[in-house]
PQR file with spaces between the fields and no chain letter, atoms N, CA, C, O and H, PARSE charges and radii, in Angstrom:
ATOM       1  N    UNK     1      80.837   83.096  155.054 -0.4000 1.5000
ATOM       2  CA   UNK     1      79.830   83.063  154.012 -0.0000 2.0000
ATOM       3  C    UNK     1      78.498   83.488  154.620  0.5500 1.7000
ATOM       4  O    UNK     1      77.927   83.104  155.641 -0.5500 1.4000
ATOM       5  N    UNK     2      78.202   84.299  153.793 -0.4000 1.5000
ATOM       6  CA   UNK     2      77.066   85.080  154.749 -0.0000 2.0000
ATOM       7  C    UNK     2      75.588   84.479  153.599  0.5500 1.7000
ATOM       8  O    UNK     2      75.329   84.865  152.459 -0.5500 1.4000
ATOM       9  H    UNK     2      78.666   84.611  152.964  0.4000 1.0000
ATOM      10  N    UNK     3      75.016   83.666  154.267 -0.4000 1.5000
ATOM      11  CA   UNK     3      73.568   82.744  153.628 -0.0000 2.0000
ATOM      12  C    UNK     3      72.377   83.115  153.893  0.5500 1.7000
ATOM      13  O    UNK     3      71.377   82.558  153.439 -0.5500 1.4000
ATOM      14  H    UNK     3      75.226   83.352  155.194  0.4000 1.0000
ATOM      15  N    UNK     4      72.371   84.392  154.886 -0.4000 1.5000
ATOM      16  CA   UNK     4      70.765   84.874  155.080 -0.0000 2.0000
ATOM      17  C    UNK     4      70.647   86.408  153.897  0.5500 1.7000
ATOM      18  O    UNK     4      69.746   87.228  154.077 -0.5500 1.4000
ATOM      19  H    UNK     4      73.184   84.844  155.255  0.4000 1.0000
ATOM      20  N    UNK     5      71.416   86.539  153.042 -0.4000 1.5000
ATOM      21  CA   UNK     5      70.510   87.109  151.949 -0.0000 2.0000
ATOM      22  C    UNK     5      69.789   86.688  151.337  0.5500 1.7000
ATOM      23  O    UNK     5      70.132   85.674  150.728 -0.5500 1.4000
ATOM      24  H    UNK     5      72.148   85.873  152.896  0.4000 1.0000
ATOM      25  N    UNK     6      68.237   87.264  151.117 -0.4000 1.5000
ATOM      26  CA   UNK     6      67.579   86.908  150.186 -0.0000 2.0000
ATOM      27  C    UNK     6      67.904   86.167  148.894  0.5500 1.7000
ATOM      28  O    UNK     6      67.638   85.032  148.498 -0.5500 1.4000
ATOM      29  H    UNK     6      67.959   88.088  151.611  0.4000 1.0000
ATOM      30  N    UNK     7      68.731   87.446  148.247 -0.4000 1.5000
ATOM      31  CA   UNK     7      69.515   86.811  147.401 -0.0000 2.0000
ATOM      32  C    UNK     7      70.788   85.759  147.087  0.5500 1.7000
ATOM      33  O    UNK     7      71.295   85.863  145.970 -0.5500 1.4000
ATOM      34  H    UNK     7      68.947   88.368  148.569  0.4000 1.0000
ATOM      35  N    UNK     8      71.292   84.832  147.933 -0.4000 1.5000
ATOM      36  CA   UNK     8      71.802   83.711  147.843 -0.0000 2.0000
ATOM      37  C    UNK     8      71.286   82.801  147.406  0.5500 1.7000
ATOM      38  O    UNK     8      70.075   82.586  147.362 -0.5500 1.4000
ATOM      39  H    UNK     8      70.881   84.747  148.840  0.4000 1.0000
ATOM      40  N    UNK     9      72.481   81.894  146.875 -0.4000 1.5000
ATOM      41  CA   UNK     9      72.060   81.007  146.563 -0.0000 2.0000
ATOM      42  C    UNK     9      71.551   79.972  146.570  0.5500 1.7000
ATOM      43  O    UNK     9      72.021   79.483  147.597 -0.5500 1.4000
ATOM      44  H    UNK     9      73.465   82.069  146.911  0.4000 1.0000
ATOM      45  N    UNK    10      70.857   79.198  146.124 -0.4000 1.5000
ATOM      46  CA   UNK    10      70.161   77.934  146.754 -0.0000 2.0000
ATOM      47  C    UNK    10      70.660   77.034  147.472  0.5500 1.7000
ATOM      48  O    UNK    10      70.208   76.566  148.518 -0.5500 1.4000
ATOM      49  H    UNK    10      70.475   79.596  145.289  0.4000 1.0000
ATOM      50  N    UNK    11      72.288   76.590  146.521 -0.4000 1.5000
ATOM      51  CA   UNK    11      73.808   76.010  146.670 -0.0000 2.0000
ATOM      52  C    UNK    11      74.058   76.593  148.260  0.5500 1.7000
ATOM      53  O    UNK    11      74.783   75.862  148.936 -0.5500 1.4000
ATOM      54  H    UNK    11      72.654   76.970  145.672  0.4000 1.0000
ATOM      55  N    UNK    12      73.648   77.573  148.798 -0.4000 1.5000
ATOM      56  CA   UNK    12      74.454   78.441  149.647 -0.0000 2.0000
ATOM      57  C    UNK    12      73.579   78.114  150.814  0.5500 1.7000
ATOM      58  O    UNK    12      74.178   78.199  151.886 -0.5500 1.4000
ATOM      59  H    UNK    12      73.060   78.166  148.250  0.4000 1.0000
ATOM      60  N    UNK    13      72.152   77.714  150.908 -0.4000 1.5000
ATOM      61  CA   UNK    13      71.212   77.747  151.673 -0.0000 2.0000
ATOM      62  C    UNK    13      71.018   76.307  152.118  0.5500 1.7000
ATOM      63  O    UNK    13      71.284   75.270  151.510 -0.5500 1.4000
ATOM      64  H    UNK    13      71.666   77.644  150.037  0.4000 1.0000
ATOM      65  N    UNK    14      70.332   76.542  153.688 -0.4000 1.5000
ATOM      66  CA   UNK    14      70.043   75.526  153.856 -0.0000 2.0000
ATOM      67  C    UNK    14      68.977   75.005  153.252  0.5500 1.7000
ATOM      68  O    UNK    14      68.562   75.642  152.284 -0.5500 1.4000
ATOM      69  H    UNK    14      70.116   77.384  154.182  0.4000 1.0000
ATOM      70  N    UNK    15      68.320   73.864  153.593 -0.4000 1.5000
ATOM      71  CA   UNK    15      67.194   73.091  153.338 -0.0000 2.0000
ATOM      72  C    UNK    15      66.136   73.706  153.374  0.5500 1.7000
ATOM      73  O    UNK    15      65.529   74.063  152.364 -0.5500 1.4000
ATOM      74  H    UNK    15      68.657   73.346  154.379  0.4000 1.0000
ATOM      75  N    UNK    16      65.687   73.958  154.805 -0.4000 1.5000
ATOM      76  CA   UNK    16      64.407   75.007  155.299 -0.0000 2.0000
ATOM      77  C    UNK    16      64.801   76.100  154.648  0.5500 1.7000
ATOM      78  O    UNK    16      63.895   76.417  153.877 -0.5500 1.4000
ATOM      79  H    UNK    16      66.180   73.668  155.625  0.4000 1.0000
ATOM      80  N    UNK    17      65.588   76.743  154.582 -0.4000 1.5000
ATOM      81  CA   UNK    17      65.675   77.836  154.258 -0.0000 2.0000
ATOM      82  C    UNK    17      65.402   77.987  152.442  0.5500 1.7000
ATOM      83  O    UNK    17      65.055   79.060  151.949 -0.5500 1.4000
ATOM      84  H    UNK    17      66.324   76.485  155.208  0.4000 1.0000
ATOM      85  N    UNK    18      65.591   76.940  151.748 -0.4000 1.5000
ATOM      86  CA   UNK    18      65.355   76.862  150.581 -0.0000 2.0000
ATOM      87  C    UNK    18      63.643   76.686  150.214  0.5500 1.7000
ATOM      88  O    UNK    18      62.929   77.370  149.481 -0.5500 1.4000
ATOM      89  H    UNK    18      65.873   76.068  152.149  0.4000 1.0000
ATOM      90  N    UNK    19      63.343   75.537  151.006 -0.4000 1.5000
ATOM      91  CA   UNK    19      62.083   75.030  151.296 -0.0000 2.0000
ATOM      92  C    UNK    19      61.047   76.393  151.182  0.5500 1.7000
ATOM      93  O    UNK    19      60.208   76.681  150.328 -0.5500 1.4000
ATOM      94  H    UNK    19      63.924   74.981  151.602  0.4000 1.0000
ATOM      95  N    UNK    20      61.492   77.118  152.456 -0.4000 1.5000
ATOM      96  CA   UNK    20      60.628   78.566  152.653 -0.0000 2.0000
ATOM      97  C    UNK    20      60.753   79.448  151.721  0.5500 1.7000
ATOM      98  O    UNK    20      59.807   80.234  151.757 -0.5500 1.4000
ATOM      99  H    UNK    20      62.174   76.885  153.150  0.4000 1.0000
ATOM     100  N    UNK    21      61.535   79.685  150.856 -0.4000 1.5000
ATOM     101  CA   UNK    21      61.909   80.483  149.941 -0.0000 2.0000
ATOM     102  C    UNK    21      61.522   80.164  148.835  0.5500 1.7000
ATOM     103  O    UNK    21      61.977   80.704  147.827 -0.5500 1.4000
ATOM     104  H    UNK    21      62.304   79.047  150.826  0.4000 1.0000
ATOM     105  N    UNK    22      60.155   78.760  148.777 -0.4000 1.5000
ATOM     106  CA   UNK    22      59.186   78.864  147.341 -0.0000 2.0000
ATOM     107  C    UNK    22      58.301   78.234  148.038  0.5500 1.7000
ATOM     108  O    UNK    22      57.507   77.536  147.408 -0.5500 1.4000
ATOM     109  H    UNK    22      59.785   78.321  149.596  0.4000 1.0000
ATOM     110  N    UNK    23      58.189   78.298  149.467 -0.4000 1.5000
ATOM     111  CA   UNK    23      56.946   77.562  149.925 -0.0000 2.0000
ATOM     112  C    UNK    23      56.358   76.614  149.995  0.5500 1.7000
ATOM     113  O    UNK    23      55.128   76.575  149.986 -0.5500 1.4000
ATOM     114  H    UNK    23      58.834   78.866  149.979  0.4000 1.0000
ATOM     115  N    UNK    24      57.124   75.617  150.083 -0.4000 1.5000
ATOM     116  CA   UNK    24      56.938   74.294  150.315 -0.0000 2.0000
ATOM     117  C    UNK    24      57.498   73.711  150.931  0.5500 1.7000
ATOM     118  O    UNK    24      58.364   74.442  151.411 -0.5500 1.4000
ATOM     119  H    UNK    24      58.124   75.648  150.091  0.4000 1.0000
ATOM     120  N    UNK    25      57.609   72.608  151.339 -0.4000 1.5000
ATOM     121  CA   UNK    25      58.110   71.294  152.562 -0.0000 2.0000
ATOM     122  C    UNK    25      58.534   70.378  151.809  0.5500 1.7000
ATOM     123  O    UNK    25      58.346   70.188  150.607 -0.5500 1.4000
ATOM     124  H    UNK    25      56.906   72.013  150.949  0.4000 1.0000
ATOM     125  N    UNK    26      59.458   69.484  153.009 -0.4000 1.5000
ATOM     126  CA   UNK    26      59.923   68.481  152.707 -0.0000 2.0000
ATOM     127  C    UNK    26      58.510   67.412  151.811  0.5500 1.7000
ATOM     128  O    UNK    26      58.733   66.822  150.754 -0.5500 1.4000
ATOM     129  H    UNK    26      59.610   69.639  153.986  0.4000 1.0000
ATOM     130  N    UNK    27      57.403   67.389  152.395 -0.4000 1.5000
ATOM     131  CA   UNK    27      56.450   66.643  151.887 -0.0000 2.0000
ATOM     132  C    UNK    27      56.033   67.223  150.486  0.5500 1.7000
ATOM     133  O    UNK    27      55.201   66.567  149.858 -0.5500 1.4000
ATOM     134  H    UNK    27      57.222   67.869  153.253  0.4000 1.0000
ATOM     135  N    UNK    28      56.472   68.271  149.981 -0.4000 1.5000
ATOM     136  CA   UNK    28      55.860   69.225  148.690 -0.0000 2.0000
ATOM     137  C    UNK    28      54.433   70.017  149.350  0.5500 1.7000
ATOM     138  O    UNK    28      54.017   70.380  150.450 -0.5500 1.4000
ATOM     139  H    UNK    28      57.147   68.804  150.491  0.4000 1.0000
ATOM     140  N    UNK    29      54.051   70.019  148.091 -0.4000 1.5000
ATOM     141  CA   UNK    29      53.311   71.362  148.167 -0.0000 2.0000
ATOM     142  C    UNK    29      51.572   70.524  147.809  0.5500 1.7000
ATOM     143  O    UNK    29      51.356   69.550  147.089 -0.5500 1.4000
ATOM     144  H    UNK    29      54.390   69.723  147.197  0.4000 1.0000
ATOM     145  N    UNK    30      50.480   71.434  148.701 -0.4000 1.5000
ATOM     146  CA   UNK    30      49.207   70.641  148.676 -0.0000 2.0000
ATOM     147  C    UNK    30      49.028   70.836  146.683  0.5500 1.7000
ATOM     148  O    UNK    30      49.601   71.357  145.725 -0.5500 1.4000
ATOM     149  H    UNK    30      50.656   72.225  149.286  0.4000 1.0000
ATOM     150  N    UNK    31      47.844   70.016  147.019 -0.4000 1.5000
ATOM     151  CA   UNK    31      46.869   69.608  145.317 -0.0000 2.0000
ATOM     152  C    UNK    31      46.442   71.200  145.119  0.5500 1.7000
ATOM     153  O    UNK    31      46.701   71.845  144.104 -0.5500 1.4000
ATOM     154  H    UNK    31      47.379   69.593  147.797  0.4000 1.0000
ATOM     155  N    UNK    32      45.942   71.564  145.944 -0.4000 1.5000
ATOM     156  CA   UNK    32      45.494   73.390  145.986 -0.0000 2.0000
ATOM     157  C    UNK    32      46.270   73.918  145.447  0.5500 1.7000
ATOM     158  O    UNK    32      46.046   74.237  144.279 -0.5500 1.4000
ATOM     159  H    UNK    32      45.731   71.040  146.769  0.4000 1.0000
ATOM     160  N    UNK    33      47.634   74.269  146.118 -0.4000 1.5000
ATOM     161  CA   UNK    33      49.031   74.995  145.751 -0.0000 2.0000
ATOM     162  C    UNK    33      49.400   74.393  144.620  0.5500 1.7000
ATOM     163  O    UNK    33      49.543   75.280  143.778 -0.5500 1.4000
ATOM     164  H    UNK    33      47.816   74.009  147.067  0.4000 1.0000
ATOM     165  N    UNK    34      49.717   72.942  143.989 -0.4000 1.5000
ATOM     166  CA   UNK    34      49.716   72.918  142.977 -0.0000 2.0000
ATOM     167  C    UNK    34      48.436   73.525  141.716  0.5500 1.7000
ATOM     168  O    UNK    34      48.724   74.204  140.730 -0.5500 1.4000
ATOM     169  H    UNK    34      49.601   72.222  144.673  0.4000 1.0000
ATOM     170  N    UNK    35      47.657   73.266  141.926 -0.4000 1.5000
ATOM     171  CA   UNK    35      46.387   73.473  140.969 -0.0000 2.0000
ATOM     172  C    UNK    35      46.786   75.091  141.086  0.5500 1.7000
ATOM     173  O    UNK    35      47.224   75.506  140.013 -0.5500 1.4000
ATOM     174  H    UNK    35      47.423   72.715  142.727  0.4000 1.0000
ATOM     175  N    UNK    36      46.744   75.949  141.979 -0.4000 1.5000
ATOM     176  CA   UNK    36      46.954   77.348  142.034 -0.0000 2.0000
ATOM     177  C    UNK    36      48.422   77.923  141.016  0.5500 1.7000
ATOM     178  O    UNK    36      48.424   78.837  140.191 -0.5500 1.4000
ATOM     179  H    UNK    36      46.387   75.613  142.850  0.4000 1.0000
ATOM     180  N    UNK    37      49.412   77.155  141.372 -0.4000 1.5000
ATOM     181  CA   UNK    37      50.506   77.116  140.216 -0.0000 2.0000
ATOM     182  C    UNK    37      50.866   76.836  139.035  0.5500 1.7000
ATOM     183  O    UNK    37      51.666   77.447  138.326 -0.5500 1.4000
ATOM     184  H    UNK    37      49.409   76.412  142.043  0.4000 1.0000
ATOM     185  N    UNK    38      50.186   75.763  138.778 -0.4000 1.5000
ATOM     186  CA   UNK    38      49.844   75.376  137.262 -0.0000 2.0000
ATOM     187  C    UNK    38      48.965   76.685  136.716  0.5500 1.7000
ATOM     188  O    UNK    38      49.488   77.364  135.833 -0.5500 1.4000
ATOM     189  H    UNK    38      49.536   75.267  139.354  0.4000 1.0000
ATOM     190  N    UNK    39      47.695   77.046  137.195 -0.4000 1.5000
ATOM     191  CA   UNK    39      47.205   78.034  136.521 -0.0000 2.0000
ATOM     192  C    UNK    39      47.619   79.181  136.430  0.5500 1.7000
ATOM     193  O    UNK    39      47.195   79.991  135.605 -0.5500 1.4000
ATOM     194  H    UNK    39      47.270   76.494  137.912  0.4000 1.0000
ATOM     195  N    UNK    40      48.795   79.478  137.543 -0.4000 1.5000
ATOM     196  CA   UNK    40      49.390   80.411  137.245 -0.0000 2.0000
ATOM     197  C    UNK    40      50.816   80.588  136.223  0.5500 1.7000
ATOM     198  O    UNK    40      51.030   81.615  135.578 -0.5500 1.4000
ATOM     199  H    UNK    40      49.139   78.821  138.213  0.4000 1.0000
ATOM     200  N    UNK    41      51.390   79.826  136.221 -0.4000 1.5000
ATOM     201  CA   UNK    41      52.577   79.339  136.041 -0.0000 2.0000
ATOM     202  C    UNK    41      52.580   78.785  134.530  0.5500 1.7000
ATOM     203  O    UNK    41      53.221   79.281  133.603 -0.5500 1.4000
ATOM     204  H    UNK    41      51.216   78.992  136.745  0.4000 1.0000
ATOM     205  N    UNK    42      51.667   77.562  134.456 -0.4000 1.5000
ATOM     206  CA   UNK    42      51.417   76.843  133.045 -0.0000 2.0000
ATOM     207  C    UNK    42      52.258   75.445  133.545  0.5500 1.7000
ATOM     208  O    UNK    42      52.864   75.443  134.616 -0.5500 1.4000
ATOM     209  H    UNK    42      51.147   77.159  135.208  0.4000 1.0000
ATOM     210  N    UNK    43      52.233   74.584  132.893 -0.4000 1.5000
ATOM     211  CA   UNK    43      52.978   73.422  132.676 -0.0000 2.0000
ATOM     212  C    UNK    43      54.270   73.751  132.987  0.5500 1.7000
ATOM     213  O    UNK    43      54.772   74.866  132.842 -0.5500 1.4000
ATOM     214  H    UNK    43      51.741   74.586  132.023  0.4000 1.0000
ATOM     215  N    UNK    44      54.984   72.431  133.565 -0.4000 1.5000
ATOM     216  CA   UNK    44      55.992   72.248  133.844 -0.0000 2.0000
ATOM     217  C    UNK    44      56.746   71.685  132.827  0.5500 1.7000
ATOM     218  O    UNK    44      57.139   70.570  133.172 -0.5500 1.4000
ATOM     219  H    UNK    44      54.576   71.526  133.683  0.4000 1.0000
ATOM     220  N    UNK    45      57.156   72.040  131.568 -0.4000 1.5000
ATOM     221  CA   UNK    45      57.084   71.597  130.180 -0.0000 2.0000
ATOM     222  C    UNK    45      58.059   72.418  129.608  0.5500 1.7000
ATOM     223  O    UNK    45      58.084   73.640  129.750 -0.5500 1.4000
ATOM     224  H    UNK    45      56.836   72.945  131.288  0.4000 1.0000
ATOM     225  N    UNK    46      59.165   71.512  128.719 -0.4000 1.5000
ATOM     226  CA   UNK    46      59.714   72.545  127.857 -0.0000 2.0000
ATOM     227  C    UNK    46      59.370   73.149  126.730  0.5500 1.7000
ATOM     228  O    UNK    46      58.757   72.366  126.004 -0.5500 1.4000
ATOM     229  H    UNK    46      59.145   70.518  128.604  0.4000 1.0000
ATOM     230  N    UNK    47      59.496   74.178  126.280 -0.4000 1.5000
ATOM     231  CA   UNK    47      58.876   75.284  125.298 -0.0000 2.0000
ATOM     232  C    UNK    47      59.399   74.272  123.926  0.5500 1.7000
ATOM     233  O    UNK    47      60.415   73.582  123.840 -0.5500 1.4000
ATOM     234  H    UNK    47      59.994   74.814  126.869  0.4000 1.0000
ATOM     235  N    UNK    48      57.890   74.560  122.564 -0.4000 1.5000
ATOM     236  CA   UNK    48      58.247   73.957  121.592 -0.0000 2.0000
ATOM     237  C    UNK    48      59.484   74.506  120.777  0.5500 1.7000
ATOM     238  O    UNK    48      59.961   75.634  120.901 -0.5500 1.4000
ATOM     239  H    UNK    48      57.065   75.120  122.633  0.4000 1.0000
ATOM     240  N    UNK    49      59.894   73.573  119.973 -0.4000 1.5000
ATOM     241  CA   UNK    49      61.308   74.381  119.348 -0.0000 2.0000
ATOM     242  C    UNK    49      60.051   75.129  117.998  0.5500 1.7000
ATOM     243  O    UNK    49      58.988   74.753  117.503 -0.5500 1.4000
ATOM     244  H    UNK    49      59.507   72.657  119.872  0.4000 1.0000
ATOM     245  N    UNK    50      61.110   76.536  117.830 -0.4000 1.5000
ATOM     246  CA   UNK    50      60.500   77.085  116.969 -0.0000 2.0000
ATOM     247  C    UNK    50      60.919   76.745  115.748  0.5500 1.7000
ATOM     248  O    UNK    50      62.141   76.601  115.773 -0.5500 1.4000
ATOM     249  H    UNK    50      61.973   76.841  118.233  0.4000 1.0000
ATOM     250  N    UNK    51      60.269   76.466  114.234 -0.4000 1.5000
ATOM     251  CA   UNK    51      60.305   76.069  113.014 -0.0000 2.0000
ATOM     252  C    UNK    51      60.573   74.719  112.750  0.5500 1.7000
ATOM     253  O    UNK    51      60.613   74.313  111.589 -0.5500 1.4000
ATOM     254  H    UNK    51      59.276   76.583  114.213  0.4000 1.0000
C-alpha cells in the first residue's frame, strides 16, 4: 500500500502525515489560524435546508 500520495487517503495515512496535510497538530490549530479560516472558509455549520 503505497501512502505517500498526495492523494491518499486519510484512512490510509498516518497521523503526522494527516496532521500536515491541513496544517495542524496534535494540539490544533492557533486562535490566528482559526480566525484566518473562519474568514475564509465561513462557519463550521450545516447549510440551511432550502424551502
Amino acid at each position: 500500500m503505497n501512502t505517500d500520495k498526495p492523494g491518499a487517503p486519510y484512512y490510509q495515512r498516518s497521523v503526522e502525515e494527516t496532521l500536515a496535510s491541513v496544517q495542524s497538530s496534535p494540539e490544533g490549530i492557533s486562535g490566528t489560524e482559526a480566525a484566518t479560516r473562519l474568514q475564509q472558509y465561513g462557519e463550521n455549520a450545516p447549510a440551511a435546508e432550502a424551502g
